[in-house]
C-alpha positions as CSV (number, residue, x, y, z in Angstrom):
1,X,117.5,45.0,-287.5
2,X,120.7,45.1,-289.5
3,X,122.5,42.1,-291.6
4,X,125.7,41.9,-293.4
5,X,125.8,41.6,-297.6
6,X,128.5,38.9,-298.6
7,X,128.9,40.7,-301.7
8,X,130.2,44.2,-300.3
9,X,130.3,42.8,-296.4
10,X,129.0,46.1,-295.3
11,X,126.6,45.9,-292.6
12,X,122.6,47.3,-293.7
13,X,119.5,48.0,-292.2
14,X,117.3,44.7,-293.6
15,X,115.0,47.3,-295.9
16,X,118.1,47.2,-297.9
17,X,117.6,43.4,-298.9
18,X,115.3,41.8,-300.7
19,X,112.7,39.5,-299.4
20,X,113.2,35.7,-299.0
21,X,111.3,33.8,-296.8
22,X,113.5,30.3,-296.8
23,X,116.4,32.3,-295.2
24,X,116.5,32.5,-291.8
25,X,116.8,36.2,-291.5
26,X,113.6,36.5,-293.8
27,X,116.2,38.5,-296.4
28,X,118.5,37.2,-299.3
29,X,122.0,37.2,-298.3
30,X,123.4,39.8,-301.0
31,X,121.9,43.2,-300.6
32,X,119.5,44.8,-303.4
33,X,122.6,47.3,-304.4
34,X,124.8,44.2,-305.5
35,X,122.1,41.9,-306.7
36,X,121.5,45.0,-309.0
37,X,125.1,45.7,-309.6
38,X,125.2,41.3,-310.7
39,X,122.3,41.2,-312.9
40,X,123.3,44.4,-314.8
41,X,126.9,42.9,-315.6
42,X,125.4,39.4,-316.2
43,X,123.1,41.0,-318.8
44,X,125.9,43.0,-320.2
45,X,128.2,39.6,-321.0
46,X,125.3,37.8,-322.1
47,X,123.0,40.4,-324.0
48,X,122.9,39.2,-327.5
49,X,122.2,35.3,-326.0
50,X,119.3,36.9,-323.9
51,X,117.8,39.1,-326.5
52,X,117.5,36.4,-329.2
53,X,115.8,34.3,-326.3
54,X,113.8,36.7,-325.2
55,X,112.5,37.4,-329.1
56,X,111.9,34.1,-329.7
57,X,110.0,33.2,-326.3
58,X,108.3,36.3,-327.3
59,X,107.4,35.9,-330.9
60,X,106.0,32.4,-330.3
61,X,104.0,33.0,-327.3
62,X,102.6,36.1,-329.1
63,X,101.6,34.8,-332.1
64,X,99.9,31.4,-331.2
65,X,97.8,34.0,-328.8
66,X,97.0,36.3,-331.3
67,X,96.0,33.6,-333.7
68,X,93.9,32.1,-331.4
69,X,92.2,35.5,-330.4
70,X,91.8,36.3,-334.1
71,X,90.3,33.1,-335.3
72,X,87.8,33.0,-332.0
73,X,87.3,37.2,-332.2
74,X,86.7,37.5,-336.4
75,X,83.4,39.7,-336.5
76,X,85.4,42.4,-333.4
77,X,88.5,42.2,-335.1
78,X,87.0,43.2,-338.2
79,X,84.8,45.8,-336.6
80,X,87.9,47.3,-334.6
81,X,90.2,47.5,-337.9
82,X,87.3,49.3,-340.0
83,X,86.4,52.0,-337.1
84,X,89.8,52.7,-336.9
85,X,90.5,53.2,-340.8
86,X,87.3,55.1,-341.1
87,X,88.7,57.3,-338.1
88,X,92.4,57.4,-339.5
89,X,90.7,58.7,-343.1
90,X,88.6,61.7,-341.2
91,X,85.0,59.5,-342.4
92,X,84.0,59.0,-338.5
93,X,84.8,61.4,-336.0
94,X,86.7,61.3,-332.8
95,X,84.7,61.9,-329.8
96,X,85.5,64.0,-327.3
97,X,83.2,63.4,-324.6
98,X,81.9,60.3,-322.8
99,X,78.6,59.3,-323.8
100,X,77.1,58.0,-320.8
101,X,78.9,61.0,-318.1
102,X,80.4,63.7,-320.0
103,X,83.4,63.8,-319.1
104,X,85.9,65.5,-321.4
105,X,88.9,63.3,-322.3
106,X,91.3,62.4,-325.4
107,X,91.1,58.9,-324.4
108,X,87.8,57.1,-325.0
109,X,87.1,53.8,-326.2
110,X,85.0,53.1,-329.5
111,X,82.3,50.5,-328.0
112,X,80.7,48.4,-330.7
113,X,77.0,47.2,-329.7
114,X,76.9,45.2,-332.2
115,X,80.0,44.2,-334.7
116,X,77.7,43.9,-337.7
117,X,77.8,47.6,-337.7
118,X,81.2,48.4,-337.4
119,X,80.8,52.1,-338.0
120,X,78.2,52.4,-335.2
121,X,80.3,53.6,-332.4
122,X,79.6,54.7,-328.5
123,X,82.3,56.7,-327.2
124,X,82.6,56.3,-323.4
125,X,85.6,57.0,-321.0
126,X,87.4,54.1,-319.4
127,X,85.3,54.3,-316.0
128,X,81.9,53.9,-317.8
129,X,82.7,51.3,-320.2
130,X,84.2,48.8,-317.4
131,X,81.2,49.6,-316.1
132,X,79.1,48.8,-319.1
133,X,80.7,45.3,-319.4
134,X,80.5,44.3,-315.5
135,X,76.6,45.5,-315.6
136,X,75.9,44.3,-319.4
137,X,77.4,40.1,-318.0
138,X,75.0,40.1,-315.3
139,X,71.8,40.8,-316.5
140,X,72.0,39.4,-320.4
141,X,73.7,41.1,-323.1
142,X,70.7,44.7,-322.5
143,X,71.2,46.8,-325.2
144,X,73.8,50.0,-324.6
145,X,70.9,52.4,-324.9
146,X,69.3,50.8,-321.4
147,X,71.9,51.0,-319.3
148,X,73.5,54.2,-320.0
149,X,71.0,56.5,-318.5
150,X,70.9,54.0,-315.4
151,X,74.8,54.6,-315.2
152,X,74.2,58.7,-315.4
153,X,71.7,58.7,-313.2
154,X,73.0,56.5,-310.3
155,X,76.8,57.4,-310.7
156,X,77.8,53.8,-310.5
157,X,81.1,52.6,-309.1
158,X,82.7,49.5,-308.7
């Protein structure tokens, strides 16, 4: 099926419109080329308007989150910020392999067990500690130290 842009009036296979599902035709009425074309030059003549809104919207929503998070998160927050100085100033050492598979990675997360020992770290790979936190809500808060052999042993996936 084909339909005609009233921007550029050339006639387009419907792929080349966006979706819209109170037209008739299922498709907006400009295709995606000019809609792109219109939003670029609308941002252009109104940029400096619809960066300082975009800051602002920004800013406030950020920071009435993150104080929220902080003043609800203290004892992870301030387990998170000492790991990562002590890791920054070469006193902990960065991990290369997960601790419940093996694998080999540069990007593992620091797990805290508990966040009154914020220098007690588990490194584990993405995969295993999504794992750890889907497994660790359902049957009580177990300890690390029980469910990462489980994990090794039974490989498993969600």
């Amino acid at each position: 099926m084909t339909k005609q842009c009233i921007k550029c009036k050339q006639i387009k296979p419907l792929r080349d419109f966006s979706k819209k599902n109170s037209a008739k035709s299922g498709a907006q009425s400009a295709c995606k080329i000019c809609v792109s074309i219109q939003q670029s030059t609308y941002y252009e003549k109104n940029r400096e308007r619809l960066s300082q809104q975009q800051r602002k919207n920004r800013t406030d929503k950020t920071r009435e989150y993150e104080k929220k998070y902080n003043k609800k998160n203290k004892a992870k927050r301030y387990a998170h910020r000492k790991a990562q100085y002590a890791i920054e100033k070469g006193l902990l050492p960065k991990q290369t392999h997960c601790s419940c598979c093996g694998l080999e990675t540069n990007q593992l997360v620091k797990h805290h067990s508990d966040y009154s020992k914020p220098l007690v770290i588990t490194w584990l790979c993405n995969p295993c500690h999504g794992i750890y936190h889907r497994i660790n809500s359902k049957i009580h808060k177990a300890p690390l130290e029980l469910i990462l052999p489980n994990l090794v042993q039974k490989k498993v996936r969600f």
